[in-house]
N, C-alpha and C positions, 0 to 999 in steps of 0.2 A: 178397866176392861169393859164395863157395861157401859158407859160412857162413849165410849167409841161405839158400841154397836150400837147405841141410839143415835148420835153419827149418823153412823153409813147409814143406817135405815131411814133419816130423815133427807139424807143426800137423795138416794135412791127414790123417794119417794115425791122428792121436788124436781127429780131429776123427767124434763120432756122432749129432749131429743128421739127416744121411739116413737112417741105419739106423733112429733112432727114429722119423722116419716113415714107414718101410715097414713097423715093424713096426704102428703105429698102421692104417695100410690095411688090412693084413693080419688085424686084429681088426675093423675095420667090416665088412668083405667077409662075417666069419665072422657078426657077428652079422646081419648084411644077409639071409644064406643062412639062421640059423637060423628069424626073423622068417619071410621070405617060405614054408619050410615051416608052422610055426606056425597062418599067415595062410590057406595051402592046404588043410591038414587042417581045422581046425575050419571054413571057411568051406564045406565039403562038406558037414561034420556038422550046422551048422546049419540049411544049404538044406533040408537033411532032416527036422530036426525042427522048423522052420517051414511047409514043407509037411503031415505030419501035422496039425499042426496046421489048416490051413486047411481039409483033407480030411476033419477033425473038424466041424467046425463048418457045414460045406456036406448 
């Protein structure tokens, strides 16, 4: 009986399937934040140079 429960506790404790997904979260979150800056900056820059434009042509 003690024998297994050193076992499981050494399974569990070799065991890194969670850590690999936290580390996996931890990279979408990052590219999620990269993106949404990305998506913010240029989407200024364009409102602007679409404008221009429309301001050109009126």
């Amino acid at each position: 009986m003690f024998k297994a429960l050193i076992k499981k506790a050494q399974l569990f404790a070799n065991d890194e399937a969670g850590a690999t997904a936290v580390e996996y979260g931890i990279m979408v979150a990052l590219i999620s934040a990269v993106i949404i800056g990305t998506v913010t900056i240029l989407g200024s820059k364009m409102q602007a140079a679409f404008q221009a434009i429309v301001s050109g042509l009126g």
